[in-house]
C-alpha positions in Angstrom: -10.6 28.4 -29.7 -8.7 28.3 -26.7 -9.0 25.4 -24.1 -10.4 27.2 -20.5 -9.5 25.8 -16.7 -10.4 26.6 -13.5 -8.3 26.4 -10.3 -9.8 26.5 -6.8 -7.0 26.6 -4.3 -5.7 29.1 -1.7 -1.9 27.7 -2.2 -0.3 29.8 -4.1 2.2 27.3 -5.0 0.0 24.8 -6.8 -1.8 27.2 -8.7 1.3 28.5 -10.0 3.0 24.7 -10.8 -0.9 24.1 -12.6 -1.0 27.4 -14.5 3.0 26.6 -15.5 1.7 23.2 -17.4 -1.7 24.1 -18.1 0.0 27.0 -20.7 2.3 24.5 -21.9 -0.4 22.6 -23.3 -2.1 25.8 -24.7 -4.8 25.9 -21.6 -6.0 29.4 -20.3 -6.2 29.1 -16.4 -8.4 30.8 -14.3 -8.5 30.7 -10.6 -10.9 31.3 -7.3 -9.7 30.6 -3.7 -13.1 30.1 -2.2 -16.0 27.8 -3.4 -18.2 30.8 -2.9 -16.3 32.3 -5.7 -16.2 29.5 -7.6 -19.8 28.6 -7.4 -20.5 31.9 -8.7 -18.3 31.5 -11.9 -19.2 28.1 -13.1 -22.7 29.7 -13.0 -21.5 32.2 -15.1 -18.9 30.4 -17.6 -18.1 27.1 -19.2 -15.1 25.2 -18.3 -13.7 22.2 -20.3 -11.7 21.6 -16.9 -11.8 22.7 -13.1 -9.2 21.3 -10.7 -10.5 21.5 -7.0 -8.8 21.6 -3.6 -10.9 19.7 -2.5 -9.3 19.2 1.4 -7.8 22.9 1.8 -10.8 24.5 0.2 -13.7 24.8 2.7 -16.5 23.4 1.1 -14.6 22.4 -1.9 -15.8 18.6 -1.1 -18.8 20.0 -1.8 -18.4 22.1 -4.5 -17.0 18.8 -6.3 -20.6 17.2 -5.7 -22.7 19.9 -7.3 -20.1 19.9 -10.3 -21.5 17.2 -12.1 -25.3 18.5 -11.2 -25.1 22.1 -12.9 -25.8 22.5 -16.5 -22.9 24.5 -18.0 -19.8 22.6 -16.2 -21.1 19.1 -15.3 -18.8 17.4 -18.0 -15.6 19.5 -17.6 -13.1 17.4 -17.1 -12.6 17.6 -13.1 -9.0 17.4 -11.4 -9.2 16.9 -7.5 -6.7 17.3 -5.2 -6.6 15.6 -1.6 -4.8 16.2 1.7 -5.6 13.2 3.5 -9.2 14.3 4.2 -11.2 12.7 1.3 -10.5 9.4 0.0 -9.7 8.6 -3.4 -12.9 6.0 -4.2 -15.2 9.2 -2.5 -13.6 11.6 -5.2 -14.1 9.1 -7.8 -17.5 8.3 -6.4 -17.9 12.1 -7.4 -17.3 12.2 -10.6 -13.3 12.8 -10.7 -11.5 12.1 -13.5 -8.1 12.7 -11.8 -7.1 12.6 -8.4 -3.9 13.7 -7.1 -2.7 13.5 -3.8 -0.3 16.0 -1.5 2.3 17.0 -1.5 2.4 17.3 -5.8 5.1 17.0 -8.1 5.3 18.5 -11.6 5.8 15.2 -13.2 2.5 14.0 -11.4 0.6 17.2 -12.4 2.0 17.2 -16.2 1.7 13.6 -16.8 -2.8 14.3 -15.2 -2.6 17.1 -17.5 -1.6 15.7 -20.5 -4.2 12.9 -20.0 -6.9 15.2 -19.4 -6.1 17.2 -22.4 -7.3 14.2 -24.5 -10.5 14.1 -22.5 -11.4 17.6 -22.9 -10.3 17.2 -26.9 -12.4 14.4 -27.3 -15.5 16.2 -25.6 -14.9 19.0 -27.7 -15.2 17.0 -30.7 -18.5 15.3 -29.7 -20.0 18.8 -30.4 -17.8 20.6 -32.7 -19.4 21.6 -36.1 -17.1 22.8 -38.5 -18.1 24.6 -41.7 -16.0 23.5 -45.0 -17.8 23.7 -48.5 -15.8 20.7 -50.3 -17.5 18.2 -52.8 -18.9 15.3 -51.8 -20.0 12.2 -53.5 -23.4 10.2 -52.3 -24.5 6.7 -52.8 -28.1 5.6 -52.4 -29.8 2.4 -52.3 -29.9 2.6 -56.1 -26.1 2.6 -56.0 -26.4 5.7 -58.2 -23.4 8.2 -56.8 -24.7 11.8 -56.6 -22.4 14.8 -56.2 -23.2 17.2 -52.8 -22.0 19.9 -50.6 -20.5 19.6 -47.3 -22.1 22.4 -45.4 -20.6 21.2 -42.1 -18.9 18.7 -40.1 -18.4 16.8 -37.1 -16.8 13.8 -35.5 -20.4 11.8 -35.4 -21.8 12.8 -39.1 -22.0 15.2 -42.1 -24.4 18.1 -42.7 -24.8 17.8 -47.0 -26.8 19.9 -49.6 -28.4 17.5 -52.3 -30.5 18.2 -55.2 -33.3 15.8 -53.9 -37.1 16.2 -53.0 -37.7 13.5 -50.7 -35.9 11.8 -47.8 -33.7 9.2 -49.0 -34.0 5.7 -46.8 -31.3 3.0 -45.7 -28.2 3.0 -46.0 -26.1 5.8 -47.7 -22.5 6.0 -48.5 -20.7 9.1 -48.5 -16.7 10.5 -49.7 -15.1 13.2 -49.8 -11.5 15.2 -48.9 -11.0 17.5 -46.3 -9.6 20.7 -47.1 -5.5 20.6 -47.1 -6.0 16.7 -46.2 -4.7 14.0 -49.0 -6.9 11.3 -47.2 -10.3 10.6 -48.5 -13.2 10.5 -45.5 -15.4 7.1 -46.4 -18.2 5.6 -44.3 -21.8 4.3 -44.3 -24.2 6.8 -42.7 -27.9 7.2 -42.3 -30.0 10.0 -42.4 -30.7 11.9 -39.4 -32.7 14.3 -40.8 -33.9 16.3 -44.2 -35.0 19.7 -44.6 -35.4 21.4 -48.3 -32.1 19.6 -49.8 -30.3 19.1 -47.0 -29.6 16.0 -45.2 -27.7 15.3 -41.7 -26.2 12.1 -41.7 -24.7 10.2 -39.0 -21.5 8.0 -39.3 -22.4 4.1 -38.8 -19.1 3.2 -40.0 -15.9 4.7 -40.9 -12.6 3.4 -42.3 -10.0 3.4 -40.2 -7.7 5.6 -42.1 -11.1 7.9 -42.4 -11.6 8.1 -38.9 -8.1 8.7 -37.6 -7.5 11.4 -40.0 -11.1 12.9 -39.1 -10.4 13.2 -35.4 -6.6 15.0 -36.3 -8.5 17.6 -38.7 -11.2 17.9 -36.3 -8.4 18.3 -33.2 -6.4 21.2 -35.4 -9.9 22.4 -35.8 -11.1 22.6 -32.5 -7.4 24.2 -31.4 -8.1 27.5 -34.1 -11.5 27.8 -34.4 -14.8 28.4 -32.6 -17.4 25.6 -33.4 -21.2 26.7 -35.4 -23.2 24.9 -32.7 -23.3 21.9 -29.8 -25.7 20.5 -32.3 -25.7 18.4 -35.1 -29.6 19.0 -36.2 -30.3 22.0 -38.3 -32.4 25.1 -35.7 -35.9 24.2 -35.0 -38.5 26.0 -37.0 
């Protein structure tokens, strides 16, 4: 799955300096030179960045402000960039998560871009759903470990299939491996919902070794693959 960016500039200059690091960190760039034409696209597609002009753009301030009000691009990571019109607190006011300020350097622009890279990663992982098929071993209250499937997973819980009837209640521990991983994911969940066999369980705690490699196989994940769903619940009926 690549990572997708959007540049709205008319200087030719700093699209090419973004589009130089944005590749170099393995993001696709994509540019408009009007708001107009920009509005249109982020109707039209989903961003996990868009870097505005925002002074030497006419009506870039603006298109800044409606950003974070649309639906498919109002958590892209935003990069602004100012010519002495706007002020720094009104971008951040906006919803910026970076502001850079004329005339730009390509340390200044690869250092934001390295930073936002981790934003848009960790978004990404919020949603991601990845499908993987390993054992799994659940505890219930009666501390009696049963053996499960993994049918998916993501950085907040764990999609299982269970040979049980009924919804199980409190507490339930879970472990398992990751595929080509030698560290073993263990946690405390509870159950976020049960449908024929299968639970969805949400991560209340996590070991620390657990979590940190669960957000690097997630991460390599993310990077190759396209995720099942934004969703973590099973499709309503």
């Amino acid at each position: 799955m690549s990572l997708e960016a959007l540049i709205v500039s008319t200087d030719k200059e700093v699209v090419s300096a973004f589009r130089r690091v944005l590749s170099a960190n393995s993001i696709n760039l994509s540019a408009a030179t009007t708001a107009q034409e920009a509005g249109q696209i982020l109707v039209n597609r989903k961003f996990d960045a868009v870097i505005i002009d925002c002074d030497d753009v006419k009506g870039g301030f603006g298109l800044l402000e409606g950003l974070r009000k649309g639906q498919s691009n109002r958590n892209a990571v935003a990069f602004t960039l100012l010519n002495g019109v706007t002020t720094m607190k009104q971008a951040y006011d906006l919803g910026s998560n970076f502001v850079l300020e004329k005339p730009l350097t390509a340390d200044r622009i690869s250092r934001s871009v390295r930073a936002g890279r981790g934003l848009i990663l960790r978004e990404r992982r919020r949603y991601f759903r990845y499908p993987v098929g390993t054992d799994a071993f659940i505890t219930l209250g009666d501390d009696k470990e049963l053996k499960a499937k993994v049918l998916n997973l993501s950085e907040g819980g764990v999609a299982v299939g269970l040979a049980i009837k009924t919804k199980p209640e409190g507490q339930i521990k879970t472990r398992f491996l990751l595929p080509l991983s030698a560290v073993q994911i263990k946690g405390k969940c509870e159950v976020q919902w049960f449908n024929d066999g299968q639970l969805g369980l949400r991560f209340t705690q996590l070991e620390p070794e657990s979590r940190q490699e669960l957000t690097r196989w997630l991460t390599r994940k993310i990077e190759s693959s396209d995720p099942l769903s934004r969703s973590p619940e099973p499709p309503p009926r």
